[in-house]
BAFI-3210 file (N, C-alpha, C; in Angstrom, 3 decimals, decimal comma, padded with zeros to 6 digits):
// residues 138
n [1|2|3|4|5|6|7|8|9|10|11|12|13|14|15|16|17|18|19|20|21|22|23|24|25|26|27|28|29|30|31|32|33|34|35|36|37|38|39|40|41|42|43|44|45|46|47|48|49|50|51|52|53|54|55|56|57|58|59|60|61|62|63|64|65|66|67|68|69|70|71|72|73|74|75|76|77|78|79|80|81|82|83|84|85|86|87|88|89|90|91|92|93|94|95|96|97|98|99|100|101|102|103|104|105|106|107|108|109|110|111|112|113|114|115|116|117|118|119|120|121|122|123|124|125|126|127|128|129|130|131|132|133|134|135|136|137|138]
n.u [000,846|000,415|001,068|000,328|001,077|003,019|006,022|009,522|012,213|014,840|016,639|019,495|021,199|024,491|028,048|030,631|031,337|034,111|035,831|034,970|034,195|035,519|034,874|034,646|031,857|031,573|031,114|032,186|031,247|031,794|031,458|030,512|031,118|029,459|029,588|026,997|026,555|024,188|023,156|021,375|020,573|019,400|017,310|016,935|015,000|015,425|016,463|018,688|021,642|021,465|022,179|021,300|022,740|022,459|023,026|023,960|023,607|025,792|024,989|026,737|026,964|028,719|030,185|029,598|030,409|033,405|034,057|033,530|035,278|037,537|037,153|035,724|035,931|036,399|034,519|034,145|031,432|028,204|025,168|022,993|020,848|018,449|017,144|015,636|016,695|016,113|018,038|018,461|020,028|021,643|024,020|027,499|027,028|024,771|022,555|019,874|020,019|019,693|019,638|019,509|019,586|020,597|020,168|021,967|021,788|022,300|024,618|026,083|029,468|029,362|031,463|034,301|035,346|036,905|034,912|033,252|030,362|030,642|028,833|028,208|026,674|026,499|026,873|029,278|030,946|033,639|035,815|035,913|038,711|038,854|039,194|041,659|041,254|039,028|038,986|037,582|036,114|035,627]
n.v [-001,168|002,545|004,891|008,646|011,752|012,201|012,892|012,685|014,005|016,114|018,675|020,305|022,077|022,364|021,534|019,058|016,075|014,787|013,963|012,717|009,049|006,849|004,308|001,669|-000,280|-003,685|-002,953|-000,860|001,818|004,365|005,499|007,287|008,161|009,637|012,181|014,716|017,835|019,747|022,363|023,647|026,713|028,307|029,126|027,920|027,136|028,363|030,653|030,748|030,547|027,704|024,428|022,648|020,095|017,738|014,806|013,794|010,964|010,662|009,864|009,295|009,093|008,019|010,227|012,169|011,164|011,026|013,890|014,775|013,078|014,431|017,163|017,613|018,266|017,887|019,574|021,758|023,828|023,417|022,876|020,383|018,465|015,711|012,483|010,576|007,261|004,087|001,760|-001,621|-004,534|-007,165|-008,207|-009,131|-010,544|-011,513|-009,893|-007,787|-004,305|-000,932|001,646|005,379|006,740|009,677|010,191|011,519|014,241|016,427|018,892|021,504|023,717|026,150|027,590|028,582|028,931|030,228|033,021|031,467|029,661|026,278|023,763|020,456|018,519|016,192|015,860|016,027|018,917|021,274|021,024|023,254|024,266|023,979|026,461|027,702|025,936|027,168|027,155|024,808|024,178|020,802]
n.w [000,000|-000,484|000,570|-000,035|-000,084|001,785|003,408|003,888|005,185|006,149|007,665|008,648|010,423|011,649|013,672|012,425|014,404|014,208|011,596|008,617|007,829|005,729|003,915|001,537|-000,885|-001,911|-004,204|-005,062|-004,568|-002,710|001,023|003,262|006,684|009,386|012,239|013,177|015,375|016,424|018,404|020,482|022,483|025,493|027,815|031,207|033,815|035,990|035,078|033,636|031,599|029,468|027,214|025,090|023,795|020,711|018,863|015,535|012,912|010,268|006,764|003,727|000,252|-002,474|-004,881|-003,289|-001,091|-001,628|-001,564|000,717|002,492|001,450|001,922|004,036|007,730|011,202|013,288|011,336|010,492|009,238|006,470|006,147|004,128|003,876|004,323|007,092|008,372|009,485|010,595|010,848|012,973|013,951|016,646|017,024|019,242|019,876|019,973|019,624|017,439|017,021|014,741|013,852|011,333|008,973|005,656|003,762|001,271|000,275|001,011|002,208|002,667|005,327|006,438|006,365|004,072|002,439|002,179|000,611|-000,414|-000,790|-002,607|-002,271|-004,457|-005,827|-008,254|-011,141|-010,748|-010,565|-007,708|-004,587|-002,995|000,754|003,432|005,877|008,814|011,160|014,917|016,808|019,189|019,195]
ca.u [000,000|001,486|001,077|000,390|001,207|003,919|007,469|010,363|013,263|016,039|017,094|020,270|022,919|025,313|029,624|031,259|031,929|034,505|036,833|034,503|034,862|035,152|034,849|034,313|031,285|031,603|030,626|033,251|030,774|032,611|030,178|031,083|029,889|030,339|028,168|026,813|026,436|023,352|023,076|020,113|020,883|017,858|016,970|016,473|013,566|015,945|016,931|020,078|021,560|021,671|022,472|021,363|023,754|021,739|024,223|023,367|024,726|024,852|025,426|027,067|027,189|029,445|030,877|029,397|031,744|034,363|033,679|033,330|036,837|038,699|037,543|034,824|036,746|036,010|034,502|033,241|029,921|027,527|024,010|022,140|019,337|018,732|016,092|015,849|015,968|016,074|018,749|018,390|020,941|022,160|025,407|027,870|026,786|022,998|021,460|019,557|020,703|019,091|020,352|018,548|020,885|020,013|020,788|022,563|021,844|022,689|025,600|026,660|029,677|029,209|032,370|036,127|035,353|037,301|034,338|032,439|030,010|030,844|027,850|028,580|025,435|026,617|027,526|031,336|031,053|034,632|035,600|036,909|039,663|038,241|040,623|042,611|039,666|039,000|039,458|036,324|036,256|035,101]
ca.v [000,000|003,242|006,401|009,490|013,046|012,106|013,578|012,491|015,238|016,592|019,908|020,286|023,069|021,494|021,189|017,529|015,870|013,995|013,842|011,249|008,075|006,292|002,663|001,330|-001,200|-004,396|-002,714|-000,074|002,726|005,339|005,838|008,119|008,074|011,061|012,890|016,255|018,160|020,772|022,986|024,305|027,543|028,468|029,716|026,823|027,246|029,057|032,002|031,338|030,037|026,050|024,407|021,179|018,947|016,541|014,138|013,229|009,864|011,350|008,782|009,955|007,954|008,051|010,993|013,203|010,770|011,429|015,459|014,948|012,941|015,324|018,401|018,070|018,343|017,954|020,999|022,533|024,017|022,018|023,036|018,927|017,712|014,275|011,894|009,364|005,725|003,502|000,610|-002,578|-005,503|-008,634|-008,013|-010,443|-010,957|-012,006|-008,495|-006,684|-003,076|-000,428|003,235|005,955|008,068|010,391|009,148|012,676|014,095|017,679|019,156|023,211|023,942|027,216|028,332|027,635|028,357|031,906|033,664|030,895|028,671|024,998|022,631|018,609|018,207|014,624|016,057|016,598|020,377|021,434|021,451|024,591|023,447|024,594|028,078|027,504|025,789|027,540|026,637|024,797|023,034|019,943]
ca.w [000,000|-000,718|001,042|-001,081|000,842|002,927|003,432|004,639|004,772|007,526|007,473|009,860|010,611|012,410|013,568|012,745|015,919|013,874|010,227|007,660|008,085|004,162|003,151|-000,202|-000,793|-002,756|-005,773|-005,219|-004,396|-001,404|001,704|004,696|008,069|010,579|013,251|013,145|016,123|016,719|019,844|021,526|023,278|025,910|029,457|032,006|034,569|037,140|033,877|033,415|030,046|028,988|025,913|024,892|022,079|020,147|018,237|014,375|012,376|008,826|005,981|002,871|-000,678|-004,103|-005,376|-001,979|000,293|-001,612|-001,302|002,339|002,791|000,822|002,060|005,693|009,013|012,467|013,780|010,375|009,951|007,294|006,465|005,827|004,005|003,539|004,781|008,153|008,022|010,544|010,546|012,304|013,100|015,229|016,932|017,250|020,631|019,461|020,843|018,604|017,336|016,010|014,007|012,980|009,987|008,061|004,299|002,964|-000,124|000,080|001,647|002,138|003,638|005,863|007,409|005,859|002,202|002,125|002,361|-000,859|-000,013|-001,794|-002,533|-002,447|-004,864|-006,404|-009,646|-011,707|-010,892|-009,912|-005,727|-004,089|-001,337|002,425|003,791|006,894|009,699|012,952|015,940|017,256|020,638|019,394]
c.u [000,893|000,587|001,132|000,649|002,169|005,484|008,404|011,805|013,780|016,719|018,011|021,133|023,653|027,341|029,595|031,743|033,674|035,176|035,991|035,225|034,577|035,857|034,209|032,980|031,944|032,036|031,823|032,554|031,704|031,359|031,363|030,240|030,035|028,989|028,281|025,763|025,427|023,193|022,201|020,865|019,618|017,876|016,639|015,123|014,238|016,324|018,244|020,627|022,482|021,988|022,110|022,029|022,913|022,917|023,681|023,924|024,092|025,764|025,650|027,707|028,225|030,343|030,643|030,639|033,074|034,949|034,204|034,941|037,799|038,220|036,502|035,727|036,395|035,796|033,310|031,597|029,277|026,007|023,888|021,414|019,991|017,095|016,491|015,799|016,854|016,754|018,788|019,426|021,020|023,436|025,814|027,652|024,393|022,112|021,071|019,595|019,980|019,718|019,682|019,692|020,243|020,978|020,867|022,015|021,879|023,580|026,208|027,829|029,491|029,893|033,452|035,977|035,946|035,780|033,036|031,681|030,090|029,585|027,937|026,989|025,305|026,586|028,652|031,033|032,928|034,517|036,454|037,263|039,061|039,486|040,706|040,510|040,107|038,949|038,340|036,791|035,194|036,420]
c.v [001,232|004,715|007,562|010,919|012,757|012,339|013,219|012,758|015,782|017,870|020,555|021,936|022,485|021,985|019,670|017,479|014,885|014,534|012,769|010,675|007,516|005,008|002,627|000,025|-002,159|-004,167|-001,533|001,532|003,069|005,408|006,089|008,350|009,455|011,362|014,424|016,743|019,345|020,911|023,739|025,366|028,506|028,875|028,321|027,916|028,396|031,014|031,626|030,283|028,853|025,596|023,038|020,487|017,727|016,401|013,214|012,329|010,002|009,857|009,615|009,216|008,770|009,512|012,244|012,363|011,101|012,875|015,299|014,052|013,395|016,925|018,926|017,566|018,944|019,782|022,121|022,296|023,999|022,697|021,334|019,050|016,208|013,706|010,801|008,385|004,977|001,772|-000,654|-003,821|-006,024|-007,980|-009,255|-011,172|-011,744|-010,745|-007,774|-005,114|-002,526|001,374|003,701|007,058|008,643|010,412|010,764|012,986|015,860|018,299|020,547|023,794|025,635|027,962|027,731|027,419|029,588|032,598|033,171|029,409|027,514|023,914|021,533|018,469|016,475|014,592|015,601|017,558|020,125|021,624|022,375|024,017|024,440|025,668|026,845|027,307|026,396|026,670|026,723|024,008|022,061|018,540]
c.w [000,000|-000,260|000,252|000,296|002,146|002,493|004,462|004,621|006,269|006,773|008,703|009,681|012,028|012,488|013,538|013,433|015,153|011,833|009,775|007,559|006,583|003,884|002,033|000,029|-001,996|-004,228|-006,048|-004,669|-002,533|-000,711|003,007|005,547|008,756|011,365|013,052|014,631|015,958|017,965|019,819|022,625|023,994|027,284|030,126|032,874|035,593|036,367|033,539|032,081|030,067|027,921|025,960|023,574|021,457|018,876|016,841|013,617|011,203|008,128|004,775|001,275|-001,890|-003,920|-004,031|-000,943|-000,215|-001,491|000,551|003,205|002,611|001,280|003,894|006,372|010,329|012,923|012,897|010,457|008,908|008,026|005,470|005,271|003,544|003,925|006,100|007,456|009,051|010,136|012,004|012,037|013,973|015,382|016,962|018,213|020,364|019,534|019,041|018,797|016,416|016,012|013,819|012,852|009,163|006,266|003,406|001,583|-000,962|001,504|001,699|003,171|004,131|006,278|006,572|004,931|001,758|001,713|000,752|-000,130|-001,085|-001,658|-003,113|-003,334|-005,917|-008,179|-010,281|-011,352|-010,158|-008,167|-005,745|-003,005|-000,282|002,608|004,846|007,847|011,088|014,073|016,685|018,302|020,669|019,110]
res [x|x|x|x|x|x|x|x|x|x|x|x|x|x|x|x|x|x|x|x|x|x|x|x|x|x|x|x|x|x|x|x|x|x|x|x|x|x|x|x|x|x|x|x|x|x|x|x|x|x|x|x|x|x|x|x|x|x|x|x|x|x|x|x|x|x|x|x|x|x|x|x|x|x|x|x|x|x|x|x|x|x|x|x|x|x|x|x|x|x|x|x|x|x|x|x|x|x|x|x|x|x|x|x|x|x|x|x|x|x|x|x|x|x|x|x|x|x|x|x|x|x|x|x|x|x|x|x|x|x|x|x|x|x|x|x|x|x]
***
């Protein structure tokens, strides 16, 4: 049965907690893992100012993982889209395991492009190399 009027889309701004991680499949296709960090900045109940970190496991295929190994780095700020999907598995231990990643499919970096934003869109377009990266405390 098939669902008509339904959407399923992620719209992040985020820092990588992490440098992409890139393995090859079978077939030869590149896929990169990494997390993207979003912060909540807010008043607690008492006034005084909190932050909450919610921690994102982005997935990143073909010609975008290789974008994202050659030029994303821990720290940098990335505007996401993509979509959820929910991964399930046995461990080696018998336990069952379950993921929820968001399956990439647009990529902007935001910060550390000399003053040019570069978009991973899964084209050939030429890449512009990242400037010198700031100094994030992650």
């Amino acid at each position: 049965m098939a669902f008509r009027n339904s959407l399923n889309k992620v719209t992040l701004i985020g820092h990588l907690g992490k440098d992409p991680e890139v393995r090859y499949t079978p077939a030869g296709d590149a896929v990169a893992e990494v997390s993207l960090a979003t912060t909540e900045v807010f008043k607690n109940k008492d006034g005084e100012r909190s932050e909450k970190t919610e921690w994102h496991n982005l997935v990143i295929w073909r010609s975008q993982a290789e974008y994202a190994k050659e030029y994303l780095k821990k720290g940098q700020l990335l505007y996401v889209e993509g979509k959820l999907q929910n991964r399930q598995w046995e461990d080696r231990e018998g336990q069952k395991r379950q993921k929820t990643e968001i399956q990439v499919n647009q990529i902007i970096s935001l910060g550390g492009m000399a003053g040019r934003q570069k978009e991973a869109t899964g084209d050939d377009r030429p890449v512009v190399p990242p400037a010198e990266e700031e100094d994030i405390p992650f």
